[in-house]
C-alpha positions as YAML, in Angstrom:
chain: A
units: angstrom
residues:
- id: 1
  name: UNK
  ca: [65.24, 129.97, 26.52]
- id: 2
  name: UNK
  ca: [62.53, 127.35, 28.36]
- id: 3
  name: UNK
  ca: [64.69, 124.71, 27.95]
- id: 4
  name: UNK
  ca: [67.82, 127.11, 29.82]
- id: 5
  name: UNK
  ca: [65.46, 127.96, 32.33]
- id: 6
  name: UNK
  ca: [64.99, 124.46, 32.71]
- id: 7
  name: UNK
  ca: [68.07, 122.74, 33.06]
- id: 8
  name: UNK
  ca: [69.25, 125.67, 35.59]
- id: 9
  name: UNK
  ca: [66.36, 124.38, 37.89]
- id: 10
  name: UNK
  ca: [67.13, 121.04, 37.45]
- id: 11
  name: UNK
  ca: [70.57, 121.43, 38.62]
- id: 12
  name: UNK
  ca: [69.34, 124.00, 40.92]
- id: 13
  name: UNK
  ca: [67.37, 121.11, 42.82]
- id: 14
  name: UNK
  ca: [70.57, 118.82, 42.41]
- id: 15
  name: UNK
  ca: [72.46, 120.74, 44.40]
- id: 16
  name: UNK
  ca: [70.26, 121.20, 46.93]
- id: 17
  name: UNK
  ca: [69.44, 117.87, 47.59]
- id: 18
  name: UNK
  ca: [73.18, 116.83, 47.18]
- id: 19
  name: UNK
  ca: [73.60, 119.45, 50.27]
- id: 20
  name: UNK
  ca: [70.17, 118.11, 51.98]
- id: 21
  name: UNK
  ca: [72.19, 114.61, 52.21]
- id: 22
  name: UNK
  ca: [75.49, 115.03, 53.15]
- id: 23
  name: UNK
  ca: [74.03, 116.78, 56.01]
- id: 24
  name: UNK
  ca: [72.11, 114.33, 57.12]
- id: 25
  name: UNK
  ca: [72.91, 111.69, 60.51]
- id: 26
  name: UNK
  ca: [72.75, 108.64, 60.36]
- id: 27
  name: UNK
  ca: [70.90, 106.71, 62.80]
- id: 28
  name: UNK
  ca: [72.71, 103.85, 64.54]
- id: 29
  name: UNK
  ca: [71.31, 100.50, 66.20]
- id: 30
  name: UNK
  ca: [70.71, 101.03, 69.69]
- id: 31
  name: UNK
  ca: [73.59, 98.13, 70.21]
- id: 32
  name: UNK
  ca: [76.36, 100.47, 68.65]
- id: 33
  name: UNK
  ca: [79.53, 101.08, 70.11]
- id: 34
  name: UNK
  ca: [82.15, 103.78, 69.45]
- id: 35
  name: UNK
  ca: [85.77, 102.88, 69.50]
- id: 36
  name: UNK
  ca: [88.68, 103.13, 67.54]
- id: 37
  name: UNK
  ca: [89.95, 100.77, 64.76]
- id: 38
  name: UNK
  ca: [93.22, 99.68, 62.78]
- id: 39
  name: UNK
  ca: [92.30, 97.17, 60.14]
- id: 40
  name: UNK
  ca: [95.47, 95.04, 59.18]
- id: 41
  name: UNK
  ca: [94.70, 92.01, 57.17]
- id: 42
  name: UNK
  ca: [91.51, 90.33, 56.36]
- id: 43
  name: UNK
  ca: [89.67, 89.30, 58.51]
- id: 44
  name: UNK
  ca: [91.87, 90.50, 61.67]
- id: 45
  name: UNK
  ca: [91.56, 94.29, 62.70]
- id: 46
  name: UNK
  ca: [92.54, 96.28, 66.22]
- id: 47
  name: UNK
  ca: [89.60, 97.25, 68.03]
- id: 48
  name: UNK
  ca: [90.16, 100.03, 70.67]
- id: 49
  name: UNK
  ca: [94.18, 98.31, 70.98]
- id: 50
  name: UNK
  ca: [93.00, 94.80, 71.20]
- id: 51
  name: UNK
  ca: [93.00, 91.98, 68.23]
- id: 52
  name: UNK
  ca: [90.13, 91.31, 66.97]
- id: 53
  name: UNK
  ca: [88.43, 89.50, 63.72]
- id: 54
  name: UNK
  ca: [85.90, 90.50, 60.93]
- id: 55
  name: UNK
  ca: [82.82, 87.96, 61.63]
- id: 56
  name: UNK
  ca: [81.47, 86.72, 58.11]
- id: 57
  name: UNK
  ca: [79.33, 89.07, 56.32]
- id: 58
  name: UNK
  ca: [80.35, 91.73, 57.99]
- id: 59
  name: UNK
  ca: [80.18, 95.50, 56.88]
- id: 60
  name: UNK
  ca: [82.46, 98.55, 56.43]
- id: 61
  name: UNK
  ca: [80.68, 101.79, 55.63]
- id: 62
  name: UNK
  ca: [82.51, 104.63, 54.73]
- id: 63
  name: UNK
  ca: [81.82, 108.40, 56.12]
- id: 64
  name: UNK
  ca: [79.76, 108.85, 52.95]
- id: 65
  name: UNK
  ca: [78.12, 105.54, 53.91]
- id: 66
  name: UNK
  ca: [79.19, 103.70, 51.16]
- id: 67
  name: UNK
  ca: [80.51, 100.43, 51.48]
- id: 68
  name: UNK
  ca: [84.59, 99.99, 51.77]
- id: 69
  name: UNK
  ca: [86.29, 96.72, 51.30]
- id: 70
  name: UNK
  ca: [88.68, 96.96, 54.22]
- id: 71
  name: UNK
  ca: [92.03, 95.39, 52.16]
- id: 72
  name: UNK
  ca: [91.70, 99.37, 50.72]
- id: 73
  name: UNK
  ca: [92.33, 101.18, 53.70]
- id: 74
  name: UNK
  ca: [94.61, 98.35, 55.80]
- id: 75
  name: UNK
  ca: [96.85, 99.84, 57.90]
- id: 76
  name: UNK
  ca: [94.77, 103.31, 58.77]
- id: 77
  name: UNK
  ca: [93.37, 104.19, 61.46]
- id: 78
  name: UNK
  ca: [89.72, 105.64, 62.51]
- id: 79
  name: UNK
  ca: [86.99, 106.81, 65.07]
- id: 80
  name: UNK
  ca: [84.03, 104.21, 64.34]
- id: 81
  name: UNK
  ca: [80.93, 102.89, 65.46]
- id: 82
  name: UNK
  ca: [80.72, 99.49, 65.28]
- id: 83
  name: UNK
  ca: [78.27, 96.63, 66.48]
- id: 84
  name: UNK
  ca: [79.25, 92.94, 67.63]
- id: 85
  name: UNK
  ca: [78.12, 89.47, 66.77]
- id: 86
  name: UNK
  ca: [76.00, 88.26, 70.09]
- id: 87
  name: UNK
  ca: [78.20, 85.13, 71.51]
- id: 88
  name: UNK
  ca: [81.57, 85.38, 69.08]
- id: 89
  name: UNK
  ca: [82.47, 88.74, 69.90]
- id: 90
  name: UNK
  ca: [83.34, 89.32, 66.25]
- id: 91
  name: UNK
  ca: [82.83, 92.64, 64.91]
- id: 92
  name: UNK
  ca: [79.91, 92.88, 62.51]
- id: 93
  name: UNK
  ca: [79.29, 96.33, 60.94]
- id: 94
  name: UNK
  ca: [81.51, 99.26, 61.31]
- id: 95
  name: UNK
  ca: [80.80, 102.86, 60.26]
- id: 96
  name: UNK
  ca: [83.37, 105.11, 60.15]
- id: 97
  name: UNK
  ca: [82.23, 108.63, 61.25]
- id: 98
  name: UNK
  ca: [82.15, 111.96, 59.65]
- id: 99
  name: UNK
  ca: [83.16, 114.54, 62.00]
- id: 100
  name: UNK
  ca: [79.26, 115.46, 62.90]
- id: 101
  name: UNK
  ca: [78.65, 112.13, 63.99]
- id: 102
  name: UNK
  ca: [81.96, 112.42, 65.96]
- id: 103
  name: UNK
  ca: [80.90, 115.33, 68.17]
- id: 104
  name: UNK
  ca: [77.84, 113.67, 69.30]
- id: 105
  name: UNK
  ca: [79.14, 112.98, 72.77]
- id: 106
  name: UNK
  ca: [78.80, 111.06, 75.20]
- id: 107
  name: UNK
  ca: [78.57, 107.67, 73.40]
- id: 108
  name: UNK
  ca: [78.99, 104.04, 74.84]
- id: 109
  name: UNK
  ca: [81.79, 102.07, 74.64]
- id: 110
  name: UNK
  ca: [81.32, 99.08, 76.11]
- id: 111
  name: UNK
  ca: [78.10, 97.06, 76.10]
- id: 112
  name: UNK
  ca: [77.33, 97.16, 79.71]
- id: 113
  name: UNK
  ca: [77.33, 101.28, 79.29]
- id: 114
  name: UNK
  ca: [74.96, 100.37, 76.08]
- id: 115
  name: UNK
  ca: [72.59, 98.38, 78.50]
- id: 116
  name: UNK
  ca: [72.26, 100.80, 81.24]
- id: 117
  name: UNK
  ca: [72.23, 104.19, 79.25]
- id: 118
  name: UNK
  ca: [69.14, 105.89, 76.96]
- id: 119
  name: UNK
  ca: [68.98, 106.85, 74.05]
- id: 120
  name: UNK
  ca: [67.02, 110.27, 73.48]
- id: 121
  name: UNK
  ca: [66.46, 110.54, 70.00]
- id: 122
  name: UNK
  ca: [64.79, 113.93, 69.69]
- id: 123
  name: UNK
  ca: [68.12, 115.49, 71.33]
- id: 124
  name: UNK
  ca: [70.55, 112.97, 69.42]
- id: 125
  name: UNK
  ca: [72.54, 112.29, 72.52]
- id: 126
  name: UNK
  ca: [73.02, 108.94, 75.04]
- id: 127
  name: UNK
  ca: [71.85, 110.01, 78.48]
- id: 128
  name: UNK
  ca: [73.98, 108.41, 81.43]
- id: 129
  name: UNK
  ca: [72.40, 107.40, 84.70]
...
């Protein structure tokens, strides 16, 4: 009976914290960009329409933030943030976003809007000027 009582809280708590997580936001460098991405074959990729390359050692996080080798989804086609390697204009990390991180609106596109906007993180949200 203990040992019933037991393993229902356990999993109980499991549940929950599964929930807790896949709530959760991420939280994005301050240098992130949102844009739209293709990825054909290794290292090349379309970024917002435009060619573009994988720099090496770059990242692909999936919407459950879990890495994703890009060969695995070649060809499709998603709503990302994604940073840039300063001087080669390679892309570096890319997250692809859940639907949540999505919404949050606005969001910069282009690194002069990253330069001149704020970033309020109590409100989750990129203030214009």
């Amino acid at each position: 009976m203990i040992r019933c009582a037991l393993a229902a809280i356990v999993f109980a708590c499991g549940v929950v914290a599964q929930t807790a997580s896949a709530q959760m936001l991420r939280v994005f460098p301050p240098n992130t960009l949102r844009g739209s991405v293709v990825f054909g074959e290794m290292p090349t990729l379309l970024l917002n329409g435009k060619p573009a390359q994988l720099s090496p050692g770059s990242r692909v996080r999936g919407a459950n933030n879990m890495l994703v080798m890009p060969p695995t989804i070649a060809g499709a086609k998603f709503l990302v943030h994604y940073t840039l390697d300063v001087g080669t204009d390679r892309v570096r990390d890319i997250w692809i976003l859940t639907p949540d991180e999505a919404n949050i609106t606005p969001w910069p596109t282009t690194l002069e809007q990253a330069q001149t906007w704020t970033w309020d993180q109590n409100a989750r949200t990129w203030i214009r000027p």
